[in-house]
C-alpha positions, 0 to 999 in steps of 0.5 A: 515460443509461440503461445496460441493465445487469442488476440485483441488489436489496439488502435493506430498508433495506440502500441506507444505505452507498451514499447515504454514497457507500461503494464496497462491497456485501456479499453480505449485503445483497443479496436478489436477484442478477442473474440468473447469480448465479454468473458475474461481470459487468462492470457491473450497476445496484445497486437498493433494495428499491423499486426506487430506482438507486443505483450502477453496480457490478461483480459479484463472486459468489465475493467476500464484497464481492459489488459494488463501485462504479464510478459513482453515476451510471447511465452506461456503463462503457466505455474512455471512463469509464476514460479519464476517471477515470484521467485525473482520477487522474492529476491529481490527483497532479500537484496534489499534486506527487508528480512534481515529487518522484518520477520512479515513484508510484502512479497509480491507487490503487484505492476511493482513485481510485474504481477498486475492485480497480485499481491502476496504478503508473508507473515512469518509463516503464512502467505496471504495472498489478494487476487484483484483482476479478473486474469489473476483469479483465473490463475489462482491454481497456477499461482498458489502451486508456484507459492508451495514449490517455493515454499514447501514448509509454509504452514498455510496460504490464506485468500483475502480477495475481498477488495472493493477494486473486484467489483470493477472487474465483476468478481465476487468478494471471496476469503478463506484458507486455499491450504494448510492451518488457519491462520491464528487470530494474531499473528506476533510480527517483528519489524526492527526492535518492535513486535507488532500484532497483525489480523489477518483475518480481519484486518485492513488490507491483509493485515497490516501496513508493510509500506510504511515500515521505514517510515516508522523507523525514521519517525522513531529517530526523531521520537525521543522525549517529545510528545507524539500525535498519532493520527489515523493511528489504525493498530498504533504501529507509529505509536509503538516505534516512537514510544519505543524510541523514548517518545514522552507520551504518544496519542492514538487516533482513529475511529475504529475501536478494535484498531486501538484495542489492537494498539493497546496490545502493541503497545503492552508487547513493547512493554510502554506503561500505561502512563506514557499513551492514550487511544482516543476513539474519535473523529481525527478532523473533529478532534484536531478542531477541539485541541485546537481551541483548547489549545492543546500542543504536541512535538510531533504529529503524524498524518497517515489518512486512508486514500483521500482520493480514490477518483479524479472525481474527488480530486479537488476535494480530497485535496482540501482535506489534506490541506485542513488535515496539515494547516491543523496541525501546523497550528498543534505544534509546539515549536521546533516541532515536526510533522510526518504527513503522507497520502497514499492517494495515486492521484495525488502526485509528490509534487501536488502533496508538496504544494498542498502541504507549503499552503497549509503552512502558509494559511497556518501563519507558520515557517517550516521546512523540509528535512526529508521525502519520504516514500513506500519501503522496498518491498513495495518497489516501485517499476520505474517502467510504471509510474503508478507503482509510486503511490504513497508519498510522504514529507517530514517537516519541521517549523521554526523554534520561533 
């Protein structure tokens, strides 16, 4: 179906990536821009240097990812092409039973739903949604109208563009209810036999951290009467999965005071006495330097830093961190202990965090092994035709009893 879009020509020999189905052109690889090359456009045909259509895309000028697709098809991006992908995603998650598990999940994640620079999330009864490209915020009208046709009794749909990634497209920060109520100051979600307080309003992200729901079910597992270090606890969802799970005591960890007053109250929602956690408000790297001379031990640790790197700029250095981040901990556990370390870094593939984590357990003087990979839970579904979609790796490893 012809859609009258304007178009951008990329380069000879430039049309490879999209004939694999990947969702982003770099600036690089265009040789003619429409013709305001300098003003965004909701939707513009992407073609080879003979002319050949090969996607519908949004058009970033200020971006280095100067088009991401919507469609590989020559259709017309309108409130009818969201409602469709946004019902599919939707579908998605009910096939891979997230509900059935979790009453607030991702349901628009992104290239992983074929919606580049979208992200919706539902909490119980209202949608947050982040618009992180320049096309997708042109589309804001047609997005949110998809969002009341599906869901017709949400109570509200509240905005939270307020991501760093918006300035790199030359947007400004913006945040606020787009229909219906507000959203209450915590909103009371349910994540298998744990209740957890999100802040929508104030949180990180949307809220909450939806990516690592499996994770925590499977640290919960192994939790049972051990003693738990939760590092970079932010609201404790960790902490509440294993102290739920029996764990003899469980520590918090972060530097943010009103992350673990929230953690204080998920832990009073699943009902854990005061006796069996602590919040610590400190410097994690700092912290772990003082237990380790005061040599202070625990069964299990948990590492979940924010993005460590966040440019190939900080690559080597951030890998020294995660390094120091695991070797410390080797040298904190008790034996027969277990670690949970993970790296939403990007830029940090599985097998590079594999690498760093078998250093550090090397420089620690400790023998472990790996019982499980660990990755993003299913509402963050990663397109096999976009390798980036894979962002948060994970590994569960034991040291020996000796």
């Amino acid at each position: 179906m012809p859609n009258n879009n304007t178009e951008i020509r990329l380069k000879p020999g430039r049309e490879k990536s999209l004939k694999l189905r990947n969702f982003w052109v770099f600036s690089g690889a265009i040789a003619q821009p429409p013709q305001e090359a300098d003003k965004p456009a909701a939707a513009v045909n992407v073609v080879s240097d003979r002319g050949e259509f090969l996607a519908v895309a949004g058009y970033s000028p200020k971006s280095q990812i100067s088009a991401k697709v919507w469609s590989f098809l020559q259709e017309k991006i309108n409130r009818a092409f969201f409602r469709r992908k946004i019902a599919a995603a939707y579908q998605l998650r009910q096939s891979a039973m997230i509900p059935q598990c979790a009453s607030a999940y991702r349901l628009v994640a992104a290239e992983g739903d074929a919606l580049p620079g979208i992200i919706i999330d539902l909490y119980n009864d209202f949608l947050v949604i982040q618009l992180l490209s320049a096309p997708a915020d042109m589309m804001k009208d047609e997005i949110v109208g998809a969002l009341l046709d599906l869901f017709p009794d949400i109570k509200g749909i509240y905005e939270r563009s307020d991501a760093d990634v918006r300035r790199k497209e030359g947007l400004p920060m913006r945040q606020g209810v787009i229909y219906g109520e507000n959203p209450p100051p915590e909103i009371i979600i349910s994540e298998y036999e744990w209740r957890l307080a999100a802040d929508v309003v104030h949180g990180h992200k949307t809220g909450f951290y939806f990516d690592q729901r499996l994770n925590r079910k499977t640290a919960a597992m192994f939790a049972k009467d051990r003693t738990v270090l939760n590092l970079f606890s932010y609201t404790g969802g960790f902490a509440a999965a294993a102290a739920t799970a029996q764990a003899a005591f469980v520590e918090n960890v972060d530097s943010s005071a009103p992350a673990l007053e929230t953690a204080r109250r998920n832990m009073n929602l699943n009902q854990i006495p005061e006796a069996k956690f602590r919040n610590t408000r400190a410097d994690v790297f700092e912290l772990m330097r003082q237990y380790e001379k005061d040599k202070k031990f625990f069964d299990m640790i948990i590492l979940d830093p924010p993005k460590l790197v966040d440019s190939k700029y900080h690559l080597i250095k951030g890998c020294r961190a995660y390094k120091e981040l695991a070797m410390r901990a080797f040298k904190l556990l008790n034996p027969g202990g277990i670690i949970f370390t993970f790296s939403c870094s990007g830029l940090v593939s599985q097998e590079l965090f594999t690498k760093i984590t078998f250093d550090a357990a090397l420089d620690s003087g400790r023998d472990a092994v790996i019982l499980r990979r660990l990755a993003q839970d299913a509402d963050h579904p990663i397109a096999l035709n976009h390798p980036e979609s894979s962002y948060l790796k994970g590994l569960m490893v034991a040291v020996n009893n000796s």
